[in-house]
N, C-alpha and C positions, 0 to 999 in steps of 0.2 A: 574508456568505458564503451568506445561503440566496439571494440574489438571483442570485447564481454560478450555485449548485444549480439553481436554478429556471429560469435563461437556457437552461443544459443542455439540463435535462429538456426544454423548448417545441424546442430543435434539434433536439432526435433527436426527440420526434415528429414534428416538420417532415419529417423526412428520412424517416421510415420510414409516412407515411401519403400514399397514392396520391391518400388523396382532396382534398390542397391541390394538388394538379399537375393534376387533371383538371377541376376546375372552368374552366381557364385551356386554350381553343386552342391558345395558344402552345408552341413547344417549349424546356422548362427551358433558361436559361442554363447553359453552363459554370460559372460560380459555385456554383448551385445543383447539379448534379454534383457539385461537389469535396465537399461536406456526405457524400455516400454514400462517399467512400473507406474504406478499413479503415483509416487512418491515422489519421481525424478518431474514426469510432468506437473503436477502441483507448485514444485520449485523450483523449476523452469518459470511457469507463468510469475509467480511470485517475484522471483529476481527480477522480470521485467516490471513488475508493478513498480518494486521497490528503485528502480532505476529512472521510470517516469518521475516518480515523486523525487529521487536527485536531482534530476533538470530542472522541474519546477523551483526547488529551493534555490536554485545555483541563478535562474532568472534566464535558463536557456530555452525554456517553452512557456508558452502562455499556461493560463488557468482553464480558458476553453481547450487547447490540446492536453491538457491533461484530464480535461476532466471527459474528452472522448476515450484517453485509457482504460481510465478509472471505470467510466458509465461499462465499457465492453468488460470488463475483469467483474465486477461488479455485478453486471446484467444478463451475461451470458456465457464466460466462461465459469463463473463461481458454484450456480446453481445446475449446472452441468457436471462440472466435478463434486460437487455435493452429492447428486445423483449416483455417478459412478463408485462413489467410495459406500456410499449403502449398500448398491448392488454386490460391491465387493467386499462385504462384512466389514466395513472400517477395514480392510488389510492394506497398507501403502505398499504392500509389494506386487499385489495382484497385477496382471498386467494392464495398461491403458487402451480401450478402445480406441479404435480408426478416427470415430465421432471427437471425442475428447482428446486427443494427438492433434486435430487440426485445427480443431477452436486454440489450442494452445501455440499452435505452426501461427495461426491469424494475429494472437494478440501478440505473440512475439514481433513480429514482421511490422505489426501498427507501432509496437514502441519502437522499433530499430529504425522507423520512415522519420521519427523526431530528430535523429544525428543530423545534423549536417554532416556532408562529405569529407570524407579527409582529403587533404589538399596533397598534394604525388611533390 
């Protein structure tokens, strides 16, 4: 599961740092587009919600770290991408703001600090 986490988290940096696109002339593929949708970022954060609430069940995080997840997805990324999907007609394809890429880069990164380390 932290391998999940961790695939994530490198996405959405991917996705929300100008500076792997500008190293490269080229202009991003379509592919590379589809990463910035509000669709991918909504379920992006989501995965990670729904991976807190696995540890919790499993008894590998407390109630008070989950419930610091819970409180930021909840309190600050939610009503945030709420916001942007207005602005975006309801359309899950439109693309993700910079804004909403990093609150989603932050929650990611908070659920991926719950793993313990894999041991080499």
């Amino acid at each position: 599961m932290k391998k999940i986490i961790t695939l994530l988290l490198v996405a959405a940096l991917g996705v929300s740092s100008p500076v792997f696109l500008t190293s490269c002339s080229t202009t991003p593929s379509t592919n590379v587009e589809a990463f910035k949708t509000l669709s991918v970022i909504g379920s992006t954060a989501k995965s990670g919600m729904d991976a807190a609430t696995q540890l919790l069940k499993q008894g590998s995080i407390t109630v008070a770290q989950w419930q610091k997840v819970a409180d930021f997805y909840d309190n600050k990324f939610q009503p945030s991408f709420a916001l942007a999907l207005t602005a975006a007609n309801s359309d899950l394809s439109s693309p993700a703001s910079p804004d909403i890429t990093n609150l989603a880069i932050q929650f990611v990164a908070l659920v991926a600090a719950l793993y313990p380390p894999t041991p080499k």
